[in-house]
C-alpha positions as CSV (number, residue, x, y, z in Angstrom):
1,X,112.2,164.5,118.2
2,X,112.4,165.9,121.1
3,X,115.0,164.5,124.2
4,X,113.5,164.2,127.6
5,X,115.5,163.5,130.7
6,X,113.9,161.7,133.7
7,X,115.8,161.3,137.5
8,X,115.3,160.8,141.0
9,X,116.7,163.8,142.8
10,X,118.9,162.5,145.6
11,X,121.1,163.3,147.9
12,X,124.3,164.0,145.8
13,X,122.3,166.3,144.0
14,X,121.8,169.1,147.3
15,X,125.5,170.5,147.0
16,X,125.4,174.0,146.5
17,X,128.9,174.1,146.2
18,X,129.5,171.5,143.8
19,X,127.4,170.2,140.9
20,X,125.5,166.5,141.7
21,X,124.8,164.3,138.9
22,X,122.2,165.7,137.4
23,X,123.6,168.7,136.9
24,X,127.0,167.3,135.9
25,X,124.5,165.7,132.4
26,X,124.3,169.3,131.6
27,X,127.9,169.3,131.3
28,X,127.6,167.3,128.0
29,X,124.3,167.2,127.0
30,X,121.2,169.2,126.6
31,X,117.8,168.3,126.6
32,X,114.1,169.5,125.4
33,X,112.2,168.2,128.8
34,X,113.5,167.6,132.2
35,X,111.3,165.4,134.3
36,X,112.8,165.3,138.2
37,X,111.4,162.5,140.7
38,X,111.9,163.0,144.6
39,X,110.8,160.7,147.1
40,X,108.8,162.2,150.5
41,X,111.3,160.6,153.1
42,X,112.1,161.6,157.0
43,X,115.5,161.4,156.6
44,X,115.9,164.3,154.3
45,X,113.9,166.7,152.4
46,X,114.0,165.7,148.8
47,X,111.3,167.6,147.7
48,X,113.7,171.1,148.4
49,X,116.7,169.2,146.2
50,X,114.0,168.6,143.5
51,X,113.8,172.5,143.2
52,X,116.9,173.3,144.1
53,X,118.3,171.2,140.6
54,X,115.2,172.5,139.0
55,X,116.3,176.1,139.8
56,X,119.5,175.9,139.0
57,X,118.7,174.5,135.7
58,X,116.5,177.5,134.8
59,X,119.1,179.9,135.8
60,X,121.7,178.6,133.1
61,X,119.7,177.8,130.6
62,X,119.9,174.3,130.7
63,X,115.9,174.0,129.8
64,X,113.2,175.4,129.8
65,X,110.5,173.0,130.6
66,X,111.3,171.4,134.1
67,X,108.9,169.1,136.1
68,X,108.7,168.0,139.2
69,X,107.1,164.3,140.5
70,X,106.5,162.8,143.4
71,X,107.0,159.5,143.9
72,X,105.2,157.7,146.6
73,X,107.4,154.8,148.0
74,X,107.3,153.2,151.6
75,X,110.4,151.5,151.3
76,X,113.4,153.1,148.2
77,X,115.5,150.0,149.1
78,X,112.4,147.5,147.8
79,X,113.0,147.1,144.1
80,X,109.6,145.3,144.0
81,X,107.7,148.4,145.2
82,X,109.9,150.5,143.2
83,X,109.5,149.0,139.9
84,X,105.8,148.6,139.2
85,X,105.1,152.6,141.0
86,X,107.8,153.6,138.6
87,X,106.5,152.6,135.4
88,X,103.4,153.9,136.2
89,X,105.2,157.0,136.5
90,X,107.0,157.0,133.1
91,X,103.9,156.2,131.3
92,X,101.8,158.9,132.4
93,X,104.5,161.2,130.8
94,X,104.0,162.5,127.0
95,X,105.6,160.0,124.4
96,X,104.5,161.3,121.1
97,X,107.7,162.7,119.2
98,X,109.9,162.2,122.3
99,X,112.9,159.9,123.2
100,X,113.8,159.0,126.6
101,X,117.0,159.1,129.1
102,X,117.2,158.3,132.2
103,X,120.3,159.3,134.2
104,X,120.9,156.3,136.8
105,X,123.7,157.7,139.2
106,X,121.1,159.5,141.9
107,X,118.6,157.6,144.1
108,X,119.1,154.6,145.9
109,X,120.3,151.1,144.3
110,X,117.2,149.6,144.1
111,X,116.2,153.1,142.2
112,X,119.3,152.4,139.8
113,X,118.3,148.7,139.4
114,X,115.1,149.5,138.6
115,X,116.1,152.2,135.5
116,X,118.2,149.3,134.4
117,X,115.3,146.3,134.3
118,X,112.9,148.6,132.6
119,X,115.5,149.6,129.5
120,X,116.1,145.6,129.3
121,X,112.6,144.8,129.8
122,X,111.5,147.2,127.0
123,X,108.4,148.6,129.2
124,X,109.1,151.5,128.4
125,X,111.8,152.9,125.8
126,X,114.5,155.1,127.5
127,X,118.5,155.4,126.8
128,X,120.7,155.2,130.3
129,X,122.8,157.7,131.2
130,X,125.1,158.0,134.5
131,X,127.3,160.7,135.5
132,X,130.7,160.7,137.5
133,X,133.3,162.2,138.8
134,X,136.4,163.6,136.4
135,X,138.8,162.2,138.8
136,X,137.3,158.6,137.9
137,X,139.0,159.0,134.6
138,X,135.8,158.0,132.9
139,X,134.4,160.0,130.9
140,X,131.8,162.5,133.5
141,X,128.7,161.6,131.4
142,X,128.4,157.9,129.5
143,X,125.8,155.7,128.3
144,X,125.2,152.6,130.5
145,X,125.6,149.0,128.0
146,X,122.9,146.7,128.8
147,X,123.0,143.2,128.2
148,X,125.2,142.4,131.4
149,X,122.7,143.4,133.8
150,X,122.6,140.8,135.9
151,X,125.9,141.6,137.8
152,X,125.1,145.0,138.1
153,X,122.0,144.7,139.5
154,X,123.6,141.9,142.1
155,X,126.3,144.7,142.9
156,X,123.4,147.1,143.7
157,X,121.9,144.8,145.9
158,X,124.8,144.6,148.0
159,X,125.4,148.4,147.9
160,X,121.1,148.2,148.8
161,X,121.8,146.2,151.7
162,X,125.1,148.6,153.0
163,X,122.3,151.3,152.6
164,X,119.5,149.7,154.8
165,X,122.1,149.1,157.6
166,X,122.5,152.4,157.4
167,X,118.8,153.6,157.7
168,X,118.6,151.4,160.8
169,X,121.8,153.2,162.4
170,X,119.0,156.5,162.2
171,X,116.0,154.9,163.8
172,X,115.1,156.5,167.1
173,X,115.4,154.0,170.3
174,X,112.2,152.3,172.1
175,X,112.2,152.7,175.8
176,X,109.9,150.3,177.6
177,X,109.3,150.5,181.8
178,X,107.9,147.7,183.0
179,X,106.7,148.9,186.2
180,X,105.4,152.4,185.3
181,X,104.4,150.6,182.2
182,X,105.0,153.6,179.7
183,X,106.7,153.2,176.2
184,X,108.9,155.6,174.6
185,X,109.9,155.9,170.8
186,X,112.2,158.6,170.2
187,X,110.3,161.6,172.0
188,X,107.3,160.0,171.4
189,X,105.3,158.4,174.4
190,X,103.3,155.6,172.5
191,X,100.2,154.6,174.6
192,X,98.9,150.9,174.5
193,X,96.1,149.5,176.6
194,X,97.5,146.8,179.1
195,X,96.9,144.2,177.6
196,X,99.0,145.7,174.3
197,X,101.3,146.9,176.2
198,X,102.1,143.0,177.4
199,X,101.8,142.1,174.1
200,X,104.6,145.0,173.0
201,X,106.5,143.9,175.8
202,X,106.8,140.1,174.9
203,X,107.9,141.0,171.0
204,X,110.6,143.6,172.4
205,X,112.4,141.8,174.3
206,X,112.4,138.5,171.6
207,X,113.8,141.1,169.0
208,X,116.2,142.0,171.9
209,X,117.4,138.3,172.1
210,X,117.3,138.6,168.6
211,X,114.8,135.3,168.7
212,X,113.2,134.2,166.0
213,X,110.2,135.5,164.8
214,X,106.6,133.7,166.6
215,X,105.0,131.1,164.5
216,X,101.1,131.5,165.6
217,X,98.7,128.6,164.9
218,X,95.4,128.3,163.4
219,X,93.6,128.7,166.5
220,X,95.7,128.9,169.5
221,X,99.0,131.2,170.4
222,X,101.6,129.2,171.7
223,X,101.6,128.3,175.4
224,X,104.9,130.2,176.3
225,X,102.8,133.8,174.5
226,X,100.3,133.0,176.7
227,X,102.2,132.5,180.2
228,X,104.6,135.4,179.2
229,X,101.9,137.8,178.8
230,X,99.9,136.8,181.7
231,X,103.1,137.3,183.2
232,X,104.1,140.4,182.0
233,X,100.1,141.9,182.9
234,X,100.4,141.5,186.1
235,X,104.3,143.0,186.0
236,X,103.0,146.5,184.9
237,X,99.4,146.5,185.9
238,X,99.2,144.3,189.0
239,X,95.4,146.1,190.2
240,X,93.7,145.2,187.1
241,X,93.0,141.2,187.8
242,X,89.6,141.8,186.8
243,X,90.9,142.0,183.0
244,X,93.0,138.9,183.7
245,X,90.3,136.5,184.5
246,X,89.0,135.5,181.5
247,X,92.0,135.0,179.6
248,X,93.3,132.9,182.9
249,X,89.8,130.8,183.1
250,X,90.6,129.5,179.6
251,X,94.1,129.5,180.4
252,X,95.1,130.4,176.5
253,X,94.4,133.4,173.6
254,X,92.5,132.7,170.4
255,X,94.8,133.4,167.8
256,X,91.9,135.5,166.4
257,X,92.1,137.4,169.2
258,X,96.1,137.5,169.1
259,X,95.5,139.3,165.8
260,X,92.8,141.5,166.6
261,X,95.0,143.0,169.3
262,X,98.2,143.2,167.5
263,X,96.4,145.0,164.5
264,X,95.0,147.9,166.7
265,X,98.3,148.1,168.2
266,X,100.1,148.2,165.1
267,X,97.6,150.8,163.9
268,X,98.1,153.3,167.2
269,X,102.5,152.5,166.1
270,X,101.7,154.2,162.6
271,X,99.5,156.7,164.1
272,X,102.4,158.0,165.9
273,X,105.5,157.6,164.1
274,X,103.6,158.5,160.4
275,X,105.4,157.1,157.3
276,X,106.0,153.5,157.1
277,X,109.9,154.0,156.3
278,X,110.1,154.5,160.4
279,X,106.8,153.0,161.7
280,X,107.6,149.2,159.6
281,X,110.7,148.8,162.0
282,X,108.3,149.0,165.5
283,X,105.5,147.4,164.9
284,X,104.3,143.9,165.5
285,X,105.1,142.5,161.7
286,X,103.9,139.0,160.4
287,X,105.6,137.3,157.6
288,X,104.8,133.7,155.7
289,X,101.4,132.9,154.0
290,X,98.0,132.0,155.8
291,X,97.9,129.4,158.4
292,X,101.7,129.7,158.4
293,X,102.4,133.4,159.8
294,X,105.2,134.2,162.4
295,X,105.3,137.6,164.3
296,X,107.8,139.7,165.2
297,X,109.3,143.1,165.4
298,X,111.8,143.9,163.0
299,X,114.7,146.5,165.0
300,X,118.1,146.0,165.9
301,X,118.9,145.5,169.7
302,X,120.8,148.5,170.5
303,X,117.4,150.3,169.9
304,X,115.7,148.5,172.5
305,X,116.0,149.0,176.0
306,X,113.7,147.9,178.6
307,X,114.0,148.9,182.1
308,X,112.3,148.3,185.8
């Protein structure tokens, strides 16, 4: 039977000076297969940690047979993302004569929540493993006891929640002028048609005031949408009243058309920032079921500043 290892590589695991978890398993135990996981992310480049640990396992003869995965996940804190892509993962992987560890202690805790739910859940067999510290005074390498998962996985989620504060503290700031009507993201000029730009403008400066989010009806935007963007047209493009004049004739916006706009703008956000770990935080979300969808943007305040 041969003994497989499977991790995330994470960012404990990148000191050169001073073994990360993974490497502190070899420590105390050896294994047949390594299987390393590293997540694309524009915080940090996992993908050079992933051979870094493979390296370095090579070179002492930890094993032979190292692999590296990558695991495609818009949002690590998202246990309900995680879970399902990371099964899928683990069951692509040869099982015949072969058991299964996973060592929890690298990746996010949503990752580590999700090794622990799939041991419980039996989906797929696997030992868990977690390394630490010596000056802990635990033992550097120990097996994880299930069966009293529920308050660990409830302790993750706090330490998930610490983490996504955290991310937000790195997004870059949104700069919108009103009357040179030009947005900024970072060092990015993002480029929105007037009537999009209004549109941008109205949901900024609600997640400014930290409002809450838009509820938009079946068929009609709310009145105050309406008058605000009319409002905020004719702030930053005062010459184009030509574009106005339908919109002001029926003196309201189809929600159909609310959507249809906020979807192209949305799509010209991703364009420009790329992966959805950033882009998810600027654009124009909507959460709730049909019919009952409310819209907003989803970044703190002190990354928003609008100016005349």
């Amino acid at each position: 039977m041969k003994k497989v290892l499977i991790s995330f590589a994470s960012i404990n695991d990148s000191n050169r000076e001073k073994d990360g978890a993974i490497l502190t398993v070899f420590k105390k135990r050896r294994f047949d297969e390594v299987h390393l996981i590293w997540n694309p992310s524009e915080f940090r480049n996992f993908f050079e940690i992933a051979k870094y640990i493979k390296s370095e396992i090579e070179k002492r003869k930890y094993c032979r047979k190292v692999t590296i995965h990558t695991f495609e996940c818009d949002d690590v804190t998202d246990h309900n993302e995680i879970y399902p892509k990371l099964l899928n993962l683990c069951r692509t992987l040869d099982t015949k004569s072969r058991s299964f560890t996973a060592a929890i202690a690298s990746g996010t805790p949503s990752m580590q929540a999700c090794w622990i739910l799939m041991a419980e859940s039996g989906d797929f067999p696997l030992k868990l493993i977690r390394s630490d510290d010596a000056k802990y005074g635990k033992p550097i390498v120990r097996e994880v006891k299930l069966s009293a998962a529920l308050p660990r996985i409830l302790r993750l989620q706090e330490e998930n929640e610490e983490l996504k504060r955290e991310r937000k503290g790195l997004l870059p700031k949104v700069i919108l002028n009103i009357t040179k009507a030009f947005i900024i993201i970072g060092k990015e000029e993002l480029y929105l048609s007037p009537v999009e730009f209004s549109y941008y403008r109205y949901f900024l400066e609600r997640a400014k005031s930290e409002k809450q989010y838009l509820r938009i009806d079946i068929d009609e935007v709310p009145e105050e949408f309406y008058r605000s963007v009319m409002k905020f047209h004719k702030d930053s493009f005062p010459q184009a009243d030509s574009n106005r004049f339908f919109t002001e004739k029926n003196k309201s916006i189809a929600s159909a058309t609310f959507r249809a706009n906020t979807a192209k703008l949305n799509k010209k956000i991703r364009s420009l920032l790329g992966a959805a770990t950033v882009s998810n935080y600027f654009i124009i979300e909507s959460v709730g079921k049909r019919f009952r969808k409310s819209y907003g943007i989803n970044l703190p305040q002190e990354n928003i500043r609008i100016t005349d």
